[in-house]
Steps between C-alpha positions, in 0.01 A plus 500: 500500500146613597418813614175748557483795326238803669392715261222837595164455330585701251913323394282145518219690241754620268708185494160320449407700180874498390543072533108506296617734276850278392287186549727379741452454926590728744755245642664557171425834456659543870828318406553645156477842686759400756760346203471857358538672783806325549637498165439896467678516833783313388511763179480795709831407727686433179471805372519654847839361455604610170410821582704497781784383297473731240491776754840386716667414147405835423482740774772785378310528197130521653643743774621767219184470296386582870657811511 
């Protein structure tokens, strides 16, 4: 699927010198940006939910170290 990206002067700059830098294009530099924004997503809600977990599994506990 094709779609156009519009960066400011200075996000288009910075992705410029970033793509140069890993000798790569900005098209790939672009999507390998987006995979690991969505992969770190991804991580974050997991443990979002394990924490959550831990927390209702545990609640009694947490409250009287509360106190």
């Amino acid at each position: 699927m094709a779609m156009t990206l519009r960066l400011t002067e200075d996000e288009q700059a910075a992705l410029r010198e970033r793509a140069e830098a890993e000798g790569i294009s900005m098209q790939e530099a672009a999507r390998r940006a987006v995979r690991e924004y969505v992969v770190h997503g991804r991580h974050r809600d997991r443990v979002s939910d394990a924490a959550r977990r831990v927390m209702d599994v545990h609640a009694e506990a947490l409250r009287r170290l509360g106190e």
